[in-house]
N, C-alpha and C positions, 0 to 999 in steps of 0.2 A: 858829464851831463848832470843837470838837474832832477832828482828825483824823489818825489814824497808818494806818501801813502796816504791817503784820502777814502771820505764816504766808508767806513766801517758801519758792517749793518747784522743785524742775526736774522736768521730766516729773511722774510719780505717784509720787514718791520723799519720802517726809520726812527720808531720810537718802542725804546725796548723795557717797558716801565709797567710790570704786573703781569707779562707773558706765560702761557701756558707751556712753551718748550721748556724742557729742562737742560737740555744738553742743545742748545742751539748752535747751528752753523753759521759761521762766520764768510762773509764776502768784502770783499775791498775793490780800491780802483785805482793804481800806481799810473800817478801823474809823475810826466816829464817830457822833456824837448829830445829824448833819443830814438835814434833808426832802428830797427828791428830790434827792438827791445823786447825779450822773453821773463819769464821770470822762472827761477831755478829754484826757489827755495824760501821760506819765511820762517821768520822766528815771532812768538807770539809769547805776550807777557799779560799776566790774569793777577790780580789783584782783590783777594773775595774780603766781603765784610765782616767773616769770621775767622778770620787770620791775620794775623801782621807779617805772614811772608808774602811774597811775590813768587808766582810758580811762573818757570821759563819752558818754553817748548821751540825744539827746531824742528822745521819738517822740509824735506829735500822734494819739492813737489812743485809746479806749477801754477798748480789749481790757487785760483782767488778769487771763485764763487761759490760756496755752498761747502766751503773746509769744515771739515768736522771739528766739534768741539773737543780742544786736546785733555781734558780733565774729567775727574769725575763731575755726575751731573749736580746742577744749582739745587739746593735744598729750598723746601717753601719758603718765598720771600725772603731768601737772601739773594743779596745780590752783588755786584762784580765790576769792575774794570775793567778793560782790557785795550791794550793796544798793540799794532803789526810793523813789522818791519819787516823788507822785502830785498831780495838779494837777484840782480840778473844775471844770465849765463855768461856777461862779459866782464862780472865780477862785481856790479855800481852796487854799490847797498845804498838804502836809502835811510832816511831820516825817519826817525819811529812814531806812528801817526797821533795825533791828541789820542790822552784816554778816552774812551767813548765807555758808558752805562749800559749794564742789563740788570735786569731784578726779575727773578721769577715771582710769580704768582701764587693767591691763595687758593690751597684745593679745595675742592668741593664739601669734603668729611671736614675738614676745620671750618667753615662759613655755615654753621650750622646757627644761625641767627634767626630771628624771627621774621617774616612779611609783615610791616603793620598795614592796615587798612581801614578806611574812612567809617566812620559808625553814620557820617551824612549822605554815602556815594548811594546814585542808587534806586531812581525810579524810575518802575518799568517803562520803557518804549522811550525815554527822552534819553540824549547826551547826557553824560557825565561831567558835572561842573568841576574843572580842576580844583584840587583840595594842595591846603598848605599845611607840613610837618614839622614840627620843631621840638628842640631838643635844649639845654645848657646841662654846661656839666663843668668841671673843675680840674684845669690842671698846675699841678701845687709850683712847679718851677719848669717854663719852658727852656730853659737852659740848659737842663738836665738831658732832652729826650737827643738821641740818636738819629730820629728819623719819625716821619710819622705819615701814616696812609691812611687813604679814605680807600674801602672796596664798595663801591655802589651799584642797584642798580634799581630797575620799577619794572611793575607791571602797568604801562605806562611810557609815558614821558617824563624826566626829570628836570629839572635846572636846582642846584645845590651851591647853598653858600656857607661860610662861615663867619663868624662875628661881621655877619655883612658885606664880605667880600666872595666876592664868584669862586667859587672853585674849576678851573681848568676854563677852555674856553671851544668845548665841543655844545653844540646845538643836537636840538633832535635825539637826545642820546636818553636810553642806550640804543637806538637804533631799533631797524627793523630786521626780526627775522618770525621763522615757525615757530613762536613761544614755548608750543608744547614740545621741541625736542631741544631748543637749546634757549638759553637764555645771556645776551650779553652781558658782560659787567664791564665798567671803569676801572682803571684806578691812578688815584691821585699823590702825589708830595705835597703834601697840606701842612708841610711844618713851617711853612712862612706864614702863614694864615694864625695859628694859633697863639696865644696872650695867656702869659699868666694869671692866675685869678677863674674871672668866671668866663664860659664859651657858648657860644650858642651855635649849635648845628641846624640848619632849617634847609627843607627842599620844596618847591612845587612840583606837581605832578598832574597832569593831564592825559585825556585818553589815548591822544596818537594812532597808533595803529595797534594796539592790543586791544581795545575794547571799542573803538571808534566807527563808524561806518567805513566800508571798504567795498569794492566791487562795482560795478557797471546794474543796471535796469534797477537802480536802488538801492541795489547792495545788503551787506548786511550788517550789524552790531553784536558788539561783544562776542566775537568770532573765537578769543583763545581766554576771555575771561569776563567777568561781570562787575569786576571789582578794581579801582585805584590802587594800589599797591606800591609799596617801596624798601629795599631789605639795603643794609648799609652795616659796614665794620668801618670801626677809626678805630689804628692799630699805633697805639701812643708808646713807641719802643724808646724806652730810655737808654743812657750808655752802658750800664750794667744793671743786669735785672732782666725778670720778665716783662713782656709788653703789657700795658693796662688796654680792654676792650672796652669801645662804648659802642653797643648794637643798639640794634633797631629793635623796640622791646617795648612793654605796656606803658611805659614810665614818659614818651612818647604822646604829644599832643598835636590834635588837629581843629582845623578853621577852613572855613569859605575865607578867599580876599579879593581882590578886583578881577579877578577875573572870571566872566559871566559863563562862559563856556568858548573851548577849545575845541576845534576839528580838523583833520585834514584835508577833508573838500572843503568843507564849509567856513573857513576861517575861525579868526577869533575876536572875542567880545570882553572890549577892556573899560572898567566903571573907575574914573577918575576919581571919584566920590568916595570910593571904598580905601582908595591907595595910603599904603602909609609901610614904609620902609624899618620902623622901628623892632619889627616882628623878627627881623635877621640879627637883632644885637641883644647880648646880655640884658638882665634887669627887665626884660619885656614884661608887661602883666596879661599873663595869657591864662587868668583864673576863670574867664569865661570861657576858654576851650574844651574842646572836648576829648576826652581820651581816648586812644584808640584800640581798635580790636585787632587780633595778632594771630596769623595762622603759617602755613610752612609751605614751602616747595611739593608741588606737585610731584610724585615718582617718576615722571616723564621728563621732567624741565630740568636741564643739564646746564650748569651755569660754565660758562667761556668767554676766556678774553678773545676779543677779535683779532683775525690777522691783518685787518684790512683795517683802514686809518678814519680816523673821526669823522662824523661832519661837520664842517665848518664854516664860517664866514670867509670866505676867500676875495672876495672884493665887493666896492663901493660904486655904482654908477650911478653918474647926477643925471640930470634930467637934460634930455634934446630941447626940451621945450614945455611949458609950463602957460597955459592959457585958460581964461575962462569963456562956458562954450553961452549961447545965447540961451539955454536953458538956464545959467547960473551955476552950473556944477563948473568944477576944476577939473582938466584933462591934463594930466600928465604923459608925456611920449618920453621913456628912457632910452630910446634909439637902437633897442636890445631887444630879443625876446629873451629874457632869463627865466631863474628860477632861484625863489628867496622870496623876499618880501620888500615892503616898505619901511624904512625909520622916519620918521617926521615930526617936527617941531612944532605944537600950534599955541596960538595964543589963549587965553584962559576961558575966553567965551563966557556961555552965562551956564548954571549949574544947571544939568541935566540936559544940556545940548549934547543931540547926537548926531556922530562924524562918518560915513558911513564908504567906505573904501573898496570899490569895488574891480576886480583884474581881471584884465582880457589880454589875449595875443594879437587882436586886428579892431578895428573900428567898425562901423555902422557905414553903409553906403555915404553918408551926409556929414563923415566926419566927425561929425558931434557927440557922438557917444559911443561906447565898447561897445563891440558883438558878442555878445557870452552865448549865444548859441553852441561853438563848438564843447562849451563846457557839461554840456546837457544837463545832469543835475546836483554837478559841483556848484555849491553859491560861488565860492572864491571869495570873500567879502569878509572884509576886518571892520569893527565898528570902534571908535571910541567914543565912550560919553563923558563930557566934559566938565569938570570939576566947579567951574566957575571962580578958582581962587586965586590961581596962577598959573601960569605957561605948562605946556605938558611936553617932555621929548618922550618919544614911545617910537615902539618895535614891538610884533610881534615873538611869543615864543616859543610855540608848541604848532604851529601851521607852516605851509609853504603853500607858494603858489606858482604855475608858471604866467607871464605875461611879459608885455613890453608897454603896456597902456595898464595907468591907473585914474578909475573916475571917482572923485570926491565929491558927494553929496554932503550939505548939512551946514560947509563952510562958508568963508567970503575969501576970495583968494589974497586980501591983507589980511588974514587971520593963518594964514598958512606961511611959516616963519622959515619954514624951511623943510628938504623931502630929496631924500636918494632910496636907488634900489640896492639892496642886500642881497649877493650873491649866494649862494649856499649850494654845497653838494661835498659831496667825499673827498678829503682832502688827499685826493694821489697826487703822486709825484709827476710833472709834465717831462715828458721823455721824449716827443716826437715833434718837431715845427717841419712847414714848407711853405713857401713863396715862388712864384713864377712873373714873368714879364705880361702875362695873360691878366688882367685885374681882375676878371670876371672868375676866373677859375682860384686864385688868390685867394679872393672871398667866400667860395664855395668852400675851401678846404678851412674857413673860419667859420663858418658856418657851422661844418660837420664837428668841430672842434666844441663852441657852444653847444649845442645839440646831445653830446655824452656828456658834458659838465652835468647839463641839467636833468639827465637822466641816469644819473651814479649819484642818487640822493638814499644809501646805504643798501637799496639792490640795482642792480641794473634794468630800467622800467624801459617799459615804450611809450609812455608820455609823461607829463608833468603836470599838467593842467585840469583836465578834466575827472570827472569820477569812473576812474580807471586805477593809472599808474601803477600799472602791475608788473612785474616781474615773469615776462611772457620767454620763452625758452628760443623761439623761433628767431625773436630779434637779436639777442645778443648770439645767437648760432650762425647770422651772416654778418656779424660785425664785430667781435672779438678778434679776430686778426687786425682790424685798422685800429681800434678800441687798443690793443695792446701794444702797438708803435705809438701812438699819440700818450699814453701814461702808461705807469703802471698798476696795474688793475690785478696782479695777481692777489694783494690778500681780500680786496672788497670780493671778486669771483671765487677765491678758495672758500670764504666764507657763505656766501650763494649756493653756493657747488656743496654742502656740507647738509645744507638744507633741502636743496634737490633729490641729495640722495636719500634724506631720512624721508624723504614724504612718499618718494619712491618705493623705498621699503615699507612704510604702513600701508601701501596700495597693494601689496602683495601680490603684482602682477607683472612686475615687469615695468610697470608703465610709465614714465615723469609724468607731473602735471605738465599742462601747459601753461600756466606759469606757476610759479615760484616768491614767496610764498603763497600757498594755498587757500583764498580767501571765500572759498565755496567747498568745505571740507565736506558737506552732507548731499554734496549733488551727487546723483547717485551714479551719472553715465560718464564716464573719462576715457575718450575714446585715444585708441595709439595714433599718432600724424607722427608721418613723416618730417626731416628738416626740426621742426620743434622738439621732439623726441630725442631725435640726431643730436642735438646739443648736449647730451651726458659725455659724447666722445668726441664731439668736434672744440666745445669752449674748454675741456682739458688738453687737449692736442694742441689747442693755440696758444693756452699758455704755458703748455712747455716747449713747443717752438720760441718765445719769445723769453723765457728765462731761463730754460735748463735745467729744469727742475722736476724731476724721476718721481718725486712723491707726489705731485700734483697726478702724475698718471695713477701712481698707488694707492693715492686714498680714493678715488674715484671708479675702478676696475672692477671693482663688485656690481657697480650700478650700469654700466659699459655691458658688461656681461649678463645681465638679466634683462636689460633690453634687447640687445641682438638675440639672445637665447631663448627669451619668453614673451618679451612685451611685443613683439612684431607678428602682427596674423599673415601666416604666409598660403601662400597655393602649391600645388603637388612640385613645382619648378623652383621652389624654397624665393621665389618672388613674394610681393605684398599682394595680400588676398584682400582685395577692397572692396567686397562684396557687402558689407555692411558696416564700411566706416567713412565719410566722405573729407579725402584728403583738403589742407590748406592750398595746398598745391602753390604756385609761385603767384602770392598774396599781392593783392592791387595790383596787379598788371593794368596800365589803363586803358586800357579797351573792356577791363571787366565796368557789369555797372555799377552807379555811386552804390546801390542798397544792397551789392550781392559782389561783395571785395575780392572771392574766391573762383570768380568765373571769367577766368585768363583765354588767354590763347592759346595755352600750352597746356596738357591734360596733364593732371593732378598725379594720377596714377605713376607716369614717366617720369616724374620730378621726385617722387617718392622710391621707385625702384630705380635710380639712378645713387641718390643718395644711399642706398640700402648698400651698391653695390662698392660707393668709395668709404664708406665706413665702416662695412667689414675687412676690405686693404688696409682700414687705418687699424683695425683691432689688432691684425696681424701685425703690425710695426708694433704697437704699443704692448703686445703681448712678450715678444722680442726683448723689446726697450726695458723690461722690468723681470726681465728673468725667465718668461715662463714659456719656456721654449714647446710646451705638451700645446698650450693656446695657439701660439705661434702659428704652429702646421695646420691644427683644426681650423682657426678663422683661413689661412691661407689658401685650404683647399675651398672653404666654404667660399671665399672672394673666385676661385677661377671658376666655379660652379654657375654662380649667379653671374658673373660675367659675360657668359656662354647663355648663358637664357636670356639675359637683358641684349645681347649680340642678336639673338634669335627672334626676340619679340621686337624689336625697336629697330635695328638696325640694317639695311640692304647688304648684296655683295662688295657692292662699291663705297657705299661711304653714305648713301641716304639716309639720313635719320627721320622716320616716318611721322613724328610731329614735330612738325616743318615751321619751328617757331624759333626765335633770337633763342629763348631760352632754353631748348630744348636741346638747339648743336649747339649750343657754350658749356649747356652741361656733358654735355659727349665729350667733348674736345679737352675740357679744363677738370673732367676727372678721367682723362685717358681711356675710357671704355671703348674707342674703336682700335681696331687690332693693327690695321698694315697703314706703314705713310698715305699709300692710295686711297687711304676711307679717311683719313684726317685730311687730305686736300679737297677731294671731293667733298666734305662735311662745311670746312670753311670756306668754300668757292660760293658755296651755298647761302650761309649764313650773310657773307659778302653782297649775294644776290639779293638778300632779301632788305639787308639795311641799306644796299642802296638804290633800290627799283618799288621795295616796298613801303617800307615807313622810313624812306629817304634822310636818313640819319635821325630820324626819332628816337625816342627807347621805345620797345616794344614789350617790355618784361617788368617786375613787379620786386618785391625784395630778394626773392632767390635768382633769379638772371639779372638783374645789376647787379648783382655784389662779383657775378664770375664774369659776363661779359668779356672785359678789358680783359685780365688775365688771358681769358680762351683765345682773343683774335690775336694778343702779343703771341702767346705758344705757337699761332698758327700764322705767326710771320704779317698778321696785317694792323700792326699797331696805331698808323697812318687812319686804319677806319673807325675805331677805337677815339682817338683825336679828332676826328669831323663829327664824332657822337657828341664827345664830351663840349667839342666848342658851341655845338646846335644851340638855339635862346629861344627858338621856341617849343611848343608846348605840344608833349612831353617830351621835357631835356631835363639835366640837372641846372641847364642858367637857364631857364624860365621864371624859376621861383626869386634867383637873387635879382633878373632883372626887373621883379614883380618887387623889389626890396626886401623879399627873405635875408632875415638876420640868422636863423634856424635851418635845419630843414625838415623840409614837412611831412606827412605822414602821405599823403598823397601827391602825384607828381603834379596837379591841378587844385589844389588845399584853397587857393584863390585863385579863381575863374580869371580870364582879360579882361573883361568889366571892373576889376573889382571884387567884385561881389565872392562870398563864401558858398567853397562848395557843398550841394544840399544833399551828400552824403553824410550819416549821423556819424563815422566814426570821418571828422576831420580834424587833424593837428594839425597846427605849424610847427610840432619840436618834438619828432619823431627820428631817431638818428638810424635807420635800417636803410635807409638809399644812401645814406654817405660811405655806405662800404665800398663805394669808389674812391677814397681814400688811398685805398691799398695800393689801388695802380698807380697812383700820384705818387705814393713814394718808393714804391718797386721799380717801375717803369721809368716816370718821366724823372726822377731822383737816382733810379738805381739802384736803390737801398736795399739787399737783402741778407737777409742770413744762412750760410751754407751748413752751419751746425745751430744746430737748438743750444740758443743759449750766447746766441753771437760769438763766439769762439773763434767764426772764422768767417767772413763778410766775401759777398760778392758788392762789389761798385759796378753796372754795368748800364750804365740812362741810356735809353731812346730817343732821341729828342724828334719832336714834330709836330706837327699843325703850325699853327702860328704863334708858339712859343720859342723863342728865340735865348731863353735864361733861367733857369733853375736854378734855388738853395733849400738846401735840407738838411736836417739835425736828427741822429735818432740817441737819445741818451743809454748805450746798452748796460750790461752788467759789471761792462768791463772800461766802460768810459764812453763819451763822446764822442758819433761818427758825424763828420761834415761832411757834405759832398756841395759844388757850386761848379754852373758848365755854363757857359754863354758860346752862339753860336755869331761871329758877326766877319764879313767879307769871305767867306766862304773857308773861315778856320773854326773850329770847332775846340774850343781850348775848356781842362776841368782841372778843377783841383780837388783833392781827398784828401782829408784828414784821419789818418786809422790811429786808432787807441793802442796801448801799451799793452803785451801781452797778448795781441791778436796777431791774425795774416788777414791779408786782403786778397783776392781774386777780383783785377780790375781788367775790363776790357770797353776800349774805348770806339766808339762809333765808328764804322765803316772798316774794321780791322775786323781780322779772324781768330787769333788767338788773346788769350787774356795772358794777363804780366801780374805775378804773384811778388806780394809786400808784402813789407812787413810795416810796424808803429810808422808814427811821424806824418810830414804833410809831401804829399806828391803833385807835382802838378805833369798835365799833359795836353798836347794841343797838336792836332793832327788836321789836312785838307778835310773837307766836309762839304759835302753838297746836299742843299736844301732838297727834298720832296718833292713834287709837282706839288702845289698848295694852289687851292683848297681841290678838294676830293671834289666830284662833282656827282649826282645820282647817274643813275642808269635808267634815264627815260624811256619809255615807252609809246608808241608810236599815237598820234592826236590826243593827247593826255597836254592839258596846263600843266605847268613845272614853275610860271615865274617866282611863285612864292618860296622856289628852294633854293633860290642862292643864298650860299653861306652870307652869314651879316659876323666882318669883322672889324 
């Protein structure tokens, strides 16, 4: 058989350049065409930059996720080689994989550099006009150097070049987090960049979100500082010798240049008039600058490389259509709702023309212009003013926006040379596809797809567009399990997750915010919710289900344990005491009204002491999972406690669950809280009743009851109704919005009314991704796809097929390789094929059979009789009641 070793990785890094690990673990992925292929053993070869030997290690072990580092650990900034080769139990050794790179990173006690800062930044109650930094300096033979790094980072926004070329090619950076407890850095290989003779280092720096407006009813400014800032080492290692530093230090000059001002709601303001590129090369005369003032890191501010990956430019989409409206502006339709920006060409115009770019998600009743109402007091608005001398290509650099529509004031649309959209968001890895013969649901699942792109813009938001995009705890707490089959997401959330817990800790109560980071540090009232809250242990729990990975539950167990322990106001029955806190409860339900998002069907209360009760069962695992077997028992006994009072307050003898909503027996059912088969029949005969006699396949529940749903009625054997949900097109379903042309999906199940028209709720998005945690079941259920060990180690294949889906393909990329699964159902044979990765087993059981058949690697196929469903599901009418409007539309 064929067999290499491929994808060498350390920790959750695909790029291993300036890392804070020192001793990082290694994972790989042994490809090849063999049948139950194991692996027994690897041999691993490290090559460091402070040696001319090559250190060799065997290790007679399996494992080829998370293998420990065989060496002593990396010293700062040296860095390493290494490549694996892998031996199976039927003897194949394989082929030893490319070297792949690590370099560890600079500490904190050696980056003892200066902050410089603007002696221009800096008048009270206005934006910060980004400020431009430069530097030359001298190096005598680049021939000579070994290697050379840039460590950079701002208080701020950055974009850095050298003798006028880009350095690296991350946006937005360094990112956003809680300033005050960690501060990202970069770093760079800048030794292609540098010329003998003279250099010039230059950066721009803009507000972004450390000192920029942030927040909802207006928000605030200068949230974690008041000042532009930017702290940078170039570490010019020659081959023999010490390295030469050039820091960020008084010697250090700054300028205003075209750009008017930068914001993240607000866009940015670029003066063609001002532009001149010669400021990033040697020889500049920058005797009219000004010199800068220089102060140091805060005691709180802890500088760290990120786990999680750049953001980036990740794609180009041209335009649907491109028209001028009877007003005279330019409407552009990129066919997309994204998130990024615009690039566009325009002709030279006349000096002081201004171009005025304005982004929306929907249009105006008439067509004719964006709706920027959903954006409430987001401008969204790029301006350029036109130089009058020559052509201009331009991009914004320090803003985002979400939209699918842009309106241009100011131009003629022959003066518009050319215009695509710029995608942007965290560059994760895509690990998850799916496709079905259904088109409507196809696109649903690209949807939801789109929808976390544009919301993993370096935390994970609940919108993108408006004057919000925060970092809410609640949304990524029912969408981290589909979120982490579709990519992966562990370093952007470990790095999230890092943040959570430091703000956690200065709240000194137990309490997460609700969201992350904390852009109203001085509010005085942060009450505990439920589900929101829940997210310290459920977005860790999901991502070590989905990689395997013990320290994700480790470094997070402190903040786990002072929520259940402190942050949770309980009642004498160790239930949630909600006597004076008023839960979120299962948020936009739609029967709540547009102006009061919180007022469902399902009481708030039960959504909260339901979650209390599967999250102390999850403490108990996770306490298990990590050693601490004293925990273990304590959360254990505390889960049968409160299971027996949530049994008592919520539950009948028989199986009634006394708030008699979708959401209420899904959450019963799909966190096991009724005790005997007889109460979980009785509870889904019920729920059965109600979806099909009451909201006759509507959804009836909000972000926490769609996300479990499907799950609950699969458990409870009625998957079939579950599929007459999901195929429903009208309104509330999840194909309302795509047959309404949702590219997204939206924050409300009605985000656009049937008219058209938006709805005149203030919080409306169309690119909100907390309803697509229907996701999961699309690749659980109707794909199969799941994992029997945290960490995919060990795969179930087991699809449902039904409704009017007739063919399913799915891809999950795991740790261990590539799972396929593809099943078509056609003359009443039911035939699949499975692809399992190397190094795993498979538990596959195939439709209408009882037992599952255990694999191993390689491609299986299987094709067994199958008999379709009675299709379509029909409701359960009630006697002189119209019903024509519910027959299924397929």
């Amino acid at each position: 058989m064929s067999l290499t070793v491929d994808r060498v990785r350390f920790e959750h890094r695909r790029e291993a350049l300036g890392i804070d690990e020192r001793s990082p673990r290694l994972s790989w992925v042994s490809v090849g065409d063999g049948q139950n292929w194991q692996q027994a053993s690897y041999d691993i070869e490290i090559q460091r930059d402070t040696s001319k030997d090559t250190q060799s290690f065997h290790v007679n072990s399996s494992d080829s996720v998370f293998a420990p580092w065989p060496t002593s650990p990396l010293r700062e900034r040296e860095s390493a080689t290494v490549r694996v080769r892998v031996t199976g139990t039927d003897g194949t050794i394989s082929e030893w994989s490319p070297w792949t790179s690590v370099e560890a990173g600079i500490d904190q006690s050696t980056w003892s550099c200066d902050v410089i800062e603007s002696e221009l930044d800096g008048e009270e109650g206005k934006p910060h006009r980004p400020i431009r930094f430069r530097r030359e300096f001298e190096v005598e033979d680049v021939n000579s150097l070994a290697k050379a790094r840039l460590y950079i980072t701002a208080h701020g926004l950055y974009e850095c070049h050298i003798n006028g070329q880009r350095v690296g090619d991350h946006v937005l950076a360094p990112g956003w987090t809680n300033y005050n407890f960690q501060l990202p850095f970069q770093t760079f290989d800048v030794s292609n960049l540098l010329q003998s003779g003279k250099n010039t280092i230059a950066a721009y720096v803009a507000e972004g979100w450390y000192c920029g407006r942030l927040g909802f009813a207006g928000g605030h400014e200068n949230i974690w500082g008041k000042t532009l800032g930017l702290q940078a080492s170039l570490f010019l290692t020659p081959s023999e010798g010490e390295p030469v530093v050039i820091n960020t230090d008084k010697s250090w000059k700054e300028d205003f240049g075209p750009l008017i001002s930068s914001g993240i709601y607000d866009g940015e303001e670029f003066d063609a008039r001002l532009d001149e590129s010669s400021w990033l090369l040697p020889d500049f005369d920058d005797s009219s600058w000004r010199k800068v003032k220089t102060t140091v890191l805060s005691g709180r501010e802890r500088l760290v490389a990120p786990s999680g990956p750049p953001i980036r430019r990740t794609q180009f989409q041209q335009p649907l259509e491109t028209r001028e409206t009877d007003s005279k502006s330019i409407l552009v339709d990129f066919g997309q709702n994204l998130v990024g920006w615009v690039k566009l060409r325009l002709a030279a115009g006349t000096a002081g023309q201004k171009v005025v770019i304005q982004h929306a998600e929907v249009l105006e009743a008439n067509k004719e212009h964006v709706n920027t109402r959903p954006l409430r007091l987001a401008k969204a608005q790029d301006t350029i003013v036109l130089s009058g001398t020559k052509p201009i290509e331009w991009e914004p650099k320090f803003t985002f926006h979400g939209f699918r529509y842009a309106e241009i004031t100011g131009l003629a649309l022959t003066d518009l040379l050319s215009i695509e959209a710029v995608v942007v968001h965290s560059d994760m890895e895509r690990t998850g596809w799916f496709d079905c013969s259904h088109p409507l649901i196809s696109k649903l699942h690209k949807n939801i797809v789109w929808s976390m792109r544009g919301n993993f813009v370096g935390v994970p938001t609940d919108c993108p567009q408006r004057d919000e995009r925060l970092g809410w705890t609640g949304d990524i707490a029912v969408f981290c399990k589909t979120g982490s089959f579709l990519y992966d997401t562990v370093g952007v959330l470990k790095d999230w997750l890092s943040d959570v817990d430091s703000e956690q800790k200065h709240n000194n109560n137990g309490i997460p915010n609700l969201f992350t980071p904390d852009v109203f540090p001085d509010f005085p009232f942060k009450p505990a919710n439920a589900v929101w809250g829940d997210a310290v242990v459920l977005v860790p729990w999901d991502l070590y289900q989905a990689s395997g990975d013990k320290k994700v539950l480790e470094a997070q167990i402190e903040g786990m344990r002072a929520w259940i322990d402190q942050g949770i106001s309980r009642n004498e029955r160790r239930l949630w005491d909600t006597t004076s806190v008023q839960q979120l409860g299962d948020w936009l339900d739609p029967s709540a009204p547009p102006s009061e998002p919180g007022l469902g069907r399902t009481d708030p209360v039960f959504v909260a002491n339901a979650f209390l009760v599967h999250v102390t069962r999850l403490m108990a695992k996770i306490s298990s999972i990590i050693g601490d077997e004293e925990g273990a028992k304590k959360y254990s006994n505390e889960f049968n406690e409160l299971l027996e009072a949530f049994s008592d307050e919520y539950i009948t003898r028989r199986g009634r669950v006394v708030n008699d909503s979708q959401t209420a027996i899904a959450l019963a059912i799909h966190f096991d809280l009724l005790k005997t088969e007889e109460q979980v029949e009785v509870a889904a005969a019920r729920l059965e009743e109600i979806i099909r006699s009451e909201s006759r396949f509507k959804i009836a529940s909000g972000f926490v009851g769609s996300a479990i749903l499907g799950p609950a009625l699969s458990k409870a054997g009625r998957t079939q109704i579950f599929h007459r949900m999901l195929e429903h097109r009208r309104n509330p379903s999840w194909l309302y919005p795509v047959e309404m042309g949702a590219t997204t999906i939206w924050e409300r199940w009605d985000s656009m009314l049937a008219d058209g028209s938006v709805n005149p709720g203030e919080m409306t998005s169309f690119n909100h991704y907390a309803l697509g945690a229907v996701a999961d079941w699309m690749h659980a259920v109707m794909a199969g796809i799941t994992s029997l060990e945290p960490g995919w180690k060990k795969i179930q294949i087991a699809p449902i097929p039904g409704g009017s889906v007739t063919s399913v393909s799915a891809k999950h990329l795991s740790p261990y390789g590539m799972i396929e699964v593809s099943w078509v159902t056609e003359g009443g044979i039911f035939t699949m094929t499975a692809k399992i990765p190397l190094n795993t087993i498979a538990e596959i059981k195939v439709p209408g059979t009882t037992d599952s058949v255990q694999v191993g690697s390689g491609t299986h196929t299987f094709s067994t009789a199958y008999e379709q469903p009675k299709w379509p599901i029909l409701p359960f009418y009630r006697p002189f009641t119209p019903h024509d409007d519910d027959v299924i539309e397929i």
